[in-house]
N, C-alpha and C positions, 0 to 999 in steps of 0.2 A: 264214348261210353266205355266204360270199365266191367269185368265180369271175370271173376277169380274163381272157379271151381274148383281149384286145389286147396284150400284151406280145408281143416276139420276141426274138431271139437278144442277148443283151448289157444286157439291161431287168431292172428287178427281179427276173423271177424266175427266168434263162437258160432256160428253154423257152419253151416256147407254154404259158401261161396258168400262175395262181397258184389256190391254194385256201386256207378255212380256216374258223374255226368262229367266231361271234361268240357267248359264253359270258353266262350272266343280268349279266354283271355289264359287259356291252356293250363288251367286251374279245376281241382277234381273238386266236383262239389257232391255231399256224400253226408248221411246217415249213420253214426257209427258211435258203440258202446264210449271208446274212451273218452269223447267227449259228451256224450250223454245227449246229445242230440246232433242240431245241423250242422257243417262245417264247412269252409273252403282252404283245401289245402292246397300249396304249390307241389308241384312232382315229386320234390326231393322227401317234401314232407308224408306225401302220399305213400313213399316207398317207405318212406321210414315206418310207416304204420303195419307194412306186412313183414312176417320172416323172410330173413335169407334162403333163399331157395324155393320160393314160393314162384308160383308160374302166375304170371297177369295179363290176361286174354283182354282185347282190343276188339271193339265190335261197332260200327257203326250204324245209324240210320239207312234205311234206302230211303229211294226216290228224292235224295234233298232236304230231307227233314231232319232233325234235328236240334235245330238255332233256338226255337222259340221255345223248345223243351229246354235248352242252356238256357235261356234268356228267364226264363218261369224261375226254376232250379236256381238260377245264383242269386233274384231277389228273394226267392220266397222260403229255402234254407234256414234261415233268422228264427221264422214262426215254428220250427222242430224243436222243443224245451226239452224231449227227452225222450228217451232211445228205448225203446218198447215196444215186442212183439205180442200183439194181442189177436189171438186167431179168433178170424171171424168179427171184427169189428169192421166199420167201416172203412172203404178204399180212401173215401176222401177226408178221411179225418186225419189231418196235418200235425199235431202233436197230443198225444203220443205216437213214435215213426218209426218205420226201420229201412233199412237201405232199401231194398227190392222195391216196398211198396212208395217212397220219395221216388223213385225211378218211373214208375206206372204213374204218379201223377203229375210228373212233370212231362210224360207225353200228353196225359191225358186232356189238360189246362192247359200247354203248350202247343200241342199240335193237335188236341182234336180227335185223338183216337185210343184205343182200348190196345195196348201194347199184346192182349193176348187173345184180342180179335173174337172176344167171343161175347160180344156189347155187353160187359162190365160196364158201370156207371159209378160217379162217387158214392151213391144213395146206398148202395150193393155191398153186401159183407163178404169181404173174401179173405182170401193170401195170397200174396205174389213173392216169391221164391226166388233166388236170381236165378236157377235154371229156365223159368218161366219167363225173362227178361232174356237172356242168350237164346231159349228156342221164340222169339219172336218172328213171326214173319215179316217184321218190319226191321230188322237187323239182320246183319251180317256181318259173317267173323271178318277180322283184317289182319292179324298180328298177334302174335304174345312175346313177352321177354320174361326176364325170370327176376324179380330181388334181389338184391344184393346187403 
């Protein structure tokens, strides 16, 4: 999993921060304006999406988990038509999407649980933020490197 909190307003991802899933197949699958909805980039391409100089935080699952959030995320990507934050819509509404909240549902449908533990359901109107995806207690930090 990916979590950039160094972007700002006009940077890859026009909020504060980017999220996304890195799938078995070491492929970022990902939410995001330029393409107007779901995507699977390879790294190179993934980088090429952020500025030079941009910091890219590495954070993985605990306890094992993971795979089946990849596994969800790389088929289910396709159904994201377009890249839309709409506060307080539904969690499990799948297109229109934006990174954080693709991220929350590929645990959700994936592994089974409410990535911000505070038993969120599809049904439930919320926002998930990527800082709400990095302060998960079901992650943890591993890495960052920087853009180039």
């Amino acid at each position: 999993m990916d979590g950039d909190q160094n972007d700002s307003l006009g940077s890859s991802s026009q909020i504060v921060g980017h999220t996304g899933i890195v799938n078995s197949n070491f492929k970022v699958v990902h939410v995001t304006l330029p393409v107007n909805g779901g995507t699977v980039d390879n790294m190179t391409g993934y980088m090429n999406r952020h500025g030079a100089g941009e910091t890219i935080k590495v954070y993985r699952p605990t306890n094992g988990m993971g795979v089946s959030a990849a596994k969800w995320a790389t088929w289910d990507f396709q159904y994201v038509k377009e890249y839309s934050i709409v506060p307080f819509s539904k969690l499990g509404t799948l297109s229109a999407n934006y990174c954080s909240k693709f991220v929350w549902q590929a645990f959700y449908n994936g592994e089974g649980i409410d990535l911000m533990n505070v038993n969120n359901t599809p049904d439930l109107r919320g926002f998930v933020t990527p800082s709400m995806v990095i302060n998960s207690p079901f992650v943890i930090y591993m890495t960052s490197f920087t853009a180039v």
